[in-house]
N, C-alpha and C positions, 0 to 999 in steps of 0.2 A: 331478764335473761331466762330462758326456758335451761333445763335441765338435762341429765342424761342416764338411762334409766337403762342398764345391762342386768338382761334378762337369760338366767340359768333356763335350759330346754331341755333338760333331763340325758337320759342317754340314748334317746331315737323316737322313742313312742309317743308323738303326743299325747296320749293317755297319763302318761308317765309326768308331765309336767305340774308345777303349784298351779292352784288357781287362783293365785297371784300372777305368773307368769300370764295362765289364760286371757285374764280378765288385760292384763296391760297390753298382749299383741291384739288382741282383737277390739280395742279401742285407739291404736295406733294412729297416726298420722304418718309419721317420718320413720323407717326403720332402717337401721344399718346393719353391716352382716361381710363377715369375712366370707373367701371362696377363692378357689384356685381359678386361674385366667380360664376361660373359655366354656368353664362348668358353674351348672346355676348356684351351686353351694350347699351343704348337709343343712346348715340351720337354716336358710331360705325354703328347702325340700321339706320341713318339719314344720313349717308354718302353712305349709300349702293348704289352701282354703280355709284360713282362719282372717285371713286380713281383709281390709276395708280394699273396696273397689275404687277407692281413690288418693291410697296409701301411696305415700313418696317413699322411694325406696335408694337407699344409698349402698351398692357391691363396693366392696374395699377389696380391691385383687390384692395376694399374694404374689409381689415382684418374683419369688423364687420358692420352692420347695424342695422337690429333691436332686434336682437338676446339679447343684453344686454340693459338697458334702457338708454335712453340720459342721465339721470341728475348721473347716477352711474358713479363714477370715473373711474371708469376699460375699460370704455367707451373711456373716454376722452383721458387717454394713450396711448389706441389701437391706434386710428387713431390720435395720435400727433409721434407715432414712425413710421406708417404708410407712414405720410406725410413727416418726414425727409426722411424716405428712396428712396421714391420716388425723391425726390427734389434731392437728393445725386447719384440718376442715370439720371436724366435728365443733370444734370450739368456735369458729366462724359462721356452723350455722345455729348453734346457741345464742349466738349474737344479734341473730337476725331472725328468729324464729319464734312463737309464740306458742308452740307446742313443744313438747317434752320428742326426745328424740331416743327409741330404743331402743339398743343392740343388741342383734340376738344373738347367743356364745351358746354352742355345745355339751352339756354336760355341767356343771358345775364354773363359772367365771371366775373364781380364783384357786381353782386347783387345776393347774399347769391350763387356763385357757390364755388366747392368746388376745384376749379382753385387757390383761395386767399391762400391759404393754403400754395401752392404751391411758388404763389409770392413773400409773404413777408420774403419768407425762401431765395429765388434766387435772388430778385431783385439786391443785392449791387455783383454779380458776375457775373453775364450773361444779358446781352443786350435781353431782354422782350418786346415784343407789344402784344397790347390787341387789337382785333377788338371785337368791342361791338354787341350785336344781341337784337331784340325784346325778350322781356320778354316773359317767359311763362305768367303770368298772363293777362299780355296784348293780349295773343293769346285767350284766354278763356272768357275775361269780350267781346272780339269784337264779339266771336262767339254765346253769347246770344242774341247779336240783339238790347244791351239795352245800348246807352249813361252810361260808367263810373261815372263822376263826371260833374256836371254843375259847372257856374258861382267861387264862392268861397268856394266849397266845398275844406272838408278837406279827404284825402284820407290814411286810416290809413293800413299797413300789418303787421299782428298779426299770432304767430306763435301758433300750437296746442298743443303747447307743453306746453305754457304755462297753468297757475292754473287756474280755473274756474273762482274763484273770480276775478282775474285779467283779463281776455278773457272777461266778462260781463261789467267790469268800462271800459276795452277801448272801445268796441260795444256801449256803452252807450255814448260817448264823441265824438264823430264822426260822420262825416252824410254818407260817404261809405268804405268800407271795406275788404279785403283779407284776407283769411287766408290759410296757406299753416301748410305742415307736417298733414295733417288731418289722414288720416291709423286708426290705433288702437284709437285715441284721438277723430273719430268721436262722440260717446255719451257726452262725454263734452263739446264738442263744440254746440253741437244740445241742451245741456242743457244752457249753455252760451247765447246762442239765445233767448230759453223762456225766461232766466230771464231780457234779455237785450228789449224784446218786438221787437226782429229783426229777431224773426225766419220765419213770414210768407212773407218778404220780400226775404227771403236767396234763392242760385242758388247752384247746386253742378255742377261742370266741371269737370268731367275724360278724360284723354288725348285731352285735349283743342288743334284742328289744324289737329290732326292725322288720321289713320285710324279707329282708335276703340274712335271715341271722343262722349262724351256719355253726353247732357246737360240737367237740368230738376229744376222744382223746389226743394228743401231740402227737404218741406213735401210731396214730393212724392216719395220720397226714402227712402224705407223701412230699408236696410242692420242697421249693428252697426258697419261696419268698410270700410272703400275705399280704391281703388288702388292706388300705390305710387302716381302718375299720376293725382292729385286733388285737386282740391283747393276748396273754399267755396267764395261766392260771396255776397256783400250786395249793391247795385247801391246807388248813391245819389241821391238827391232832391234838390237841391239847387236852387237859384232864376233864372227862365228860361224865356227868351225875349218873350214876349206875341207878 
Protein backbone atom coordinates (compact mmCIF):
# COMPACT_ATOMS: atom_id res chain seq x y z
CA UNK A 1 0.00 0.00 0.00
CA UNK A 2 1.51 3.40 -0.99
CA UNK A 3 1.26 6.13 1.46
CA UNK A 4 -0.10 9.48 2.18
CA UNK A 5 2.18 12.37 2.53
CA UNK A 6 0.35 16.10 3.69
CA UNK A 7 2.42 18.65 2.61
CA UNK A 8 2.64 22.19 4.74
CA UNK A 9 2.79 25.06 1.82
CA UNK A 10 3.66 27.83 3.92
CA UNK A 11 1.49 30.89 4.03
CA UNK A 12 1.31 31.83 0.20
CA UNK A 13 4.78 32.29 -1.27
CA UNK A 14 6.23 29.54 -2.79
CA UNK A 15 9.51 30.71 -1.90
CA UNK A 16 8.23 30.43 1.62
CA UNK A 17 7.97 26.68 1.46
CA UNK A 18 10.70 23.49 2.96
CA UNK A 19 12.39 21.95 0.44
CA UNK A 20 11.09 19.12 1.59
CA UNK A 21 7.72 20.17 0.68
CA UNK A 22 9.55 21.34 -2.82
CA UNK A 23 11.23 18.35 -3.63
CA UNK A 24 7.83 16.10 -2.65
CA UNK A 25 5.27 18.31 -4.93
CA UNK A 26 7.49 18.44 -7.83
CA UNK A 27 8.20 14.73 -7.97
CA UNK A 28 4.40 14.13 -7.46
CA UNK A 29 2.43 11.70 -9.13
CA UNK A 30 -1.15 11.81 -7.41
CA UNK A 31 -2.01 15.18 -5.49
CA UNK A 32 -4.87 16.05 -3.52
CA UNK A 33 -6.09 19.46 -2.45
CA UNK A 34 -9.09 20.87 -0.74
CA UNK A 35 -11.01 24.08 -2.54
CA UNK A 36 -14.25 25.68 -2.53
CA UNK A 37 -16.84 24.32 -5.54
CA UNK A 38 -16.32 26.15 -8.65
CA UNK A 39 -12.72 27.79 -7.75
CA UNK A 40 -9.29 26.04 -8.65
CA UNK A 41 -8.17 26.37 -4.76
CA UNK A 42 -5.39 28.46 -2.79
CA UNK A 43 -3.05 25.32 -2.40
CA UNK A 44 -3.54 24.21 -6.17
CA UNK A 45 -2.84 28.24 -6.99
CA UNK A 46 0.59 27.74 -4.87
CA UNK A 47 1.79 24.82 -6.71
CA UNK A 48 1.15 26.39 -9.99
CA UNK A 49 4.05 25.31 -12.39
CA UNK A 50 5.80 23.23 -9.91
CA UNK A 51 4.03 19.89 -10.97
CA UNK A 52 4.63 17.01 -13.43
CA UNK A 53 2.78 17.32 -16.75
CA UNK A 54 1.19 14.18 -16.03
CA UNK A 55 0.25 14.67 -12.39
CA UNK A 56 -3.14 12.95 -11.21
CA UNK A 57 -4.80 15.38 -9.44
CA UNK A 58 -7.61 14.80 -6.81
CA UNK A 59 -10.05 18.60 -5.98
CA UNK A 60 -11.86 17.56 -2.72
CA UNK A 61 -14.78 20.23 -2.90
CA UNK A 62 -15.94 21.90 0.24
CA UNK A 63 -19.82 20.66 0.52
CA UNK A 64 -20.40 24.16 2.45
CA UNK A 65 -18.43 27.21 3.69
CA UNK A 66 -20.15 30.05 4.50
CA UNK A 67 -23.33 29.62 3.16
CA UNK A 68 -24.74 28.15 6.53
CA UNK A 69 -23.43 29.46 9.84
CA UNK A 70 -20.49 27.66 11.80
CA UNK A 71 -22.22 27.25 15.05
CA UNK A 72 -25.72 25.72 13.00
CA UNK A 73 -25.53 21.97 13.20
CA UNK A 74 -26.39 21.38 9.65
CA UNK A 75 -23.08 22.78 9.25
CA UNK A 76 -21.27 20.55 11.30
CA UNK A 77 -22.71 17.35 9.41
CA UNK A 78 -22.05 18.63 6.08
CA UNK A 79 -18.44 18.73 6.34
CA UNK A 80 -18.25 15.66 9.13
CA UNK A 81 -19.75 13.38 6.01
CA UNK A 82 -17.76 15.43 3.86
CA UNK A 83 -14.63 14.42 5.56
CA UNK A 84 -15.55 10.57 5.80
CA UNK A 85 -16.01 10.49 2.35
CA UNK A 86 -13.01 11.91 1.43
CA UNK A 87 -10.84 9.88 3.92
CA UNK A 88 -12.87 6.76 2.33
CA UNK A 89 -11.35 7.76 -1.27
CA UNK A 90 -7.97 8.54 -0.27
CA UNK A 91 -7.69 5.22 1.49
CA UNK A 92 -9.05 3.40 -1.58
CA UNK A 93 -6.64 4.92 -3.69
CA UNK A 94 -3.79 3.84 -1.32
CA UNK A 95 -5.14 0.50 -1.86
CA UNK A 96 -4.76 0.59 -5.49
CA UNK A 97 -1.93 2.71 -5.98
CA UNK A 98 1.78 2.33 -6.25
CA UNK A 99 2.67 5.94 -5.63
CA UNK A 100 2.55 7.93 -2.55
CA UNK A 101 -0.38 10.21 -2.71
CA UNK A 102 0.28 14.09 -1.50
CA UNK A 103 -2.01 16.54 -0.09
CA UNK A 104 -1.38 19.85 -0.28
CA UNK A 105 -2.75 22.01 3.17
CA UNK A 106 -2.11 25.59 3.47
CA UNK A 107 0.02 26.98 5.97
CA UNK A 108 0.93 24.61 8.49
CA UNK A 109 -1.40 20.77 8.43
CA UNK A 110 -1.95 20.67 11.90
CA UNK A 111 -2.54 23.98 13.24
CA UNK A 112 -6.24 24.58 12.52
CA UNK A 113 -5.69 22.85 8.69
CA UNK A 114 -8.41 21.20 7.50
CA UNK A 115 -5.85 18.09 6.76
CA UNK A 116 -6.68 16.96 10.64
CA UNK A 117 -9.94 15.96 9.65
CA UNK A 118 -8.64 13.91 7.40
CA UNK A 119 -5.85 12.30 9.82
CA UNK A 120 -7.65 11.25 12.62
CA UNK A 121 -10.18 9.33 10.35
CA UNK A 122 -6.85 7.50 8.54
CA UNK A 123 -4.13 7.41 10.77
CA UNK A 124 -4.90 3.75 12.36
CA UNK A 125 -4.96 2.47 8.28
CA UNK A 126 -2.70 4.07 6.08
CA UNK A 127 1.06 5.05 6.74
CA UNK A 128 0.79 9.26 7.08
CA UNK A 129 3.59 11.82 7.22
CA UNK A 130 3.17 15.30 7.85
CA UNK A 131 5.74 17.85 6.49
CA UNK A 132 5.14 20.80 8.52
CA UNK A 133 5.17 24.57 6.84
CA UNK A 134 5.40 28.26 8.24
CA UNK A 135 2.27 29.36 9.41
CA UNK A 136 0.14 31.73 7.61
CA UNK A 137 0.11 34.00 10.66
CA UNK A 138 3.69 34.00 10.90
CA UNK A 139 3.79 35.12 7.22
CA UNK A 140 1.56 38.32 7.93
CA UNK A 141 2.84 39.39 11.59
CA UNK A 142 6.82 39.27 9.52
CA UNK A 143 5.26 41.23 6.79
CA UNK A 144 4.39 44.22 8.97
CA UNK A 145 7.87 45.05 9.89
CA UNK A 146 6.90 44.82 13.72
CA UNK A 147 8.63 42.21 16.22
CA UNK A 148 5.59 39.61 17.29
CA UNK A 149 6.19 39.08 20.76
CA UNK A 150 9.28 40.14 23.11
CA UNK A 151 10.83 38.77 26.26
CA UNK A 152 7.78 36.82 28.21
CA UNK A 153 5.09 37.85 26.36
CA UNK A 154 2.17 35.77 26.07
CA UNK A 155 0.84 35.05 22.48
CA UNK A 156 -2.83 34.39 22.32
CA UNK A 157 -4.94 33.12 18.63
CA UNK A 158 -8.47 33.80 18.88
CA UNK A 159 -10.90 32.81 16.65
CA UNK A 160 -13.85 35.40 15.02
CA UNK A 161 -16.09 33.43 15.47
CA UNK A 162 -16.09 33.59 18.76
CA UNK A 163 -18.76 35.89 21.05
CA UNK A 164 -17.81 39.50 21.61
CA UNK A 165 -17.76 39.13 25.16
CA UNK A 166 -15.44 36.53 25.04
CA UNK A 167 -13.07 38.06 22.02
CA UNK A 168 -12.77 41.25 24.56
CA UNK A 169 -11.69 39.14 28.03
CA UNK A 170 -9.15 37.21 26.08
CA UNK A 171 -7.72 40.83 24.25
CA UNK A 172 -7.88 41.86 27.62
CA UNK A 173 -5.55 39.01 29.23
CA UNK A 174 -2.82 38.93 26.82
CA UNK A 175 -0.10 41.26 25.67
CA UNK A 176 -0.14 40.01 21.73
CA UNK A 177 -2.73 38.65 19.63
CA UNK A 178 -4.13 36.84 16.38
CA UNK A 179 -7.15 36.52 15.24
CA UNK A 180 -8.24 34.53 12.29
CA UNK A 181 -11.81 33.64 10.59
CA UNK A 182 -12.43 37.55 10.44
CA UNK A 183 -15.00 37.62 6.87
CA UNK A 184 -18.43 38.57 7.98
CA UNK A 185 -17.24 38.68 12.02
CA UNK A 186 -15.19 41.74 11.09
CA UNK A 187 -17.59 44.45 13.12
CA UNK A 188 -17.28 42.37 16.20
CA UNK A 189 -14.17 42.02 16.17
CA UNK A 190 -13.43 45.87 15.62
CA UNK A 191 -15.94 46.26 18.39
CA UNK A 192 -14.02 43.61 20.62
CA UNK A 193 -10.93 46.05 20.16
CA UNK A 194 -12.84 49.26 21.52
CA UNK A 195 -13.96 47.54 24.27
CA UNK A 196 -10.56 45.73 24.93
CA UNK A 197 -8.64 49.32 24.38
CA UNK A 198 -6.61 47.35 21.57
CA UNK A 199 -8.14 48.76 18.71
CA UNK A 200 -5.58 51.59 18.03
CA UNK A 201 -2.85 49.12 18.33
CA UNK A 202 -4.53 46.39 15.67
CA UNK A 203 -3.06 45.50 12.01
CA UNK A 204 -5.26 43.98 9.33
CA UNK A 205 -3.25 41.39 6.87
CA UNK A 206 -5.00 40.20 3.51
CA UNK A 207 -3.05 37.62 1.82
CA UNK A 208 -0.04 37.93 4.04
CA UNK A 209 3.24 36.70 1.44
CA UNK A 210 1.20 36.80 -1.74
CA UNK A 211 0.51 38.75 -4.71
CA UNK A 212 -2.58 40.75 -3.60
CA UNK A 213 -1.04 41.09 0.08
CA UNK A 214 -2.61 44.18 1.42
CA UNK A 215 -1.14 45.46 5.18
CA UNK A 216 -2.53 48.52 7.14
CA UNK A 217 -3.56 49.78 10.38
CA UNK A 218 -7.41 48.47 11.33
CA UNK A 219 -8.42 52.01 11.79
CA UNK A 220 -7.57 52.72 8.50
CA UNK A 221 -9.86 50.31 7.06
CA UNK A 222 -12.88 51.39 6.33
CA UNK A 223 -14.93 47.91 4.93
CA UNK A 224 -17.37 45.85 7.50
CA UNK A 225 -16.20 42.67 6.08
CA UNK A 226 -12.49 40.98 4.74
CA UNK A 227 -11.29 38.55 2.51
CA UNK A 228 -10.93 34.93 3.45
CA UNK A 229 -7.28 35.60 3.32
CA UNK A 230 -6.95 37.73 6.83
CA UNK A 231 -6.11 37.81 9.90
CA UNK A 232 -6.01 40.78 12.55
CA UNK A 233 -2.85 41.56 14.35
CA UNK A 234 -2.06 43.04 17.98
CA UNK A 235 2.10 43.11 18.64
CA UNK A 236 3.27 42.86 22.09
CA UNK A 237 5.18 44.94 24.39
CA UNK A 238 6.89 43.01 26.61
CA UNK A 239 10.25 43.72 28.45
CA UNK A 240 12.77 44.63 25.77
CA UNK A 241 16.90 44.76 26.48
CA UNK A 242 17.79 48.56 26.63
Amino acid sequence: MSKIICVGLGPGDPELMSVRADRLIRNASIIAFFRKAGRKGQARQIVEGMLSPDVTEIPMEYPVTTEIPVKDQGYNDLLAQFYKEKAALLLEQCQRQEQDIIVLCEGDPFFYGSFMHLYIRLKEQVDIEVVPGITGMSGCWTATGIPMTWGEDILTVLMGTLPEERLTVEMQNTDAFVVMKTGRNLPKIKQALRESNRFSDAWIVSYGTMAKEEIMPLSSYAKDTAPYFTIILVHGRGRRPQ
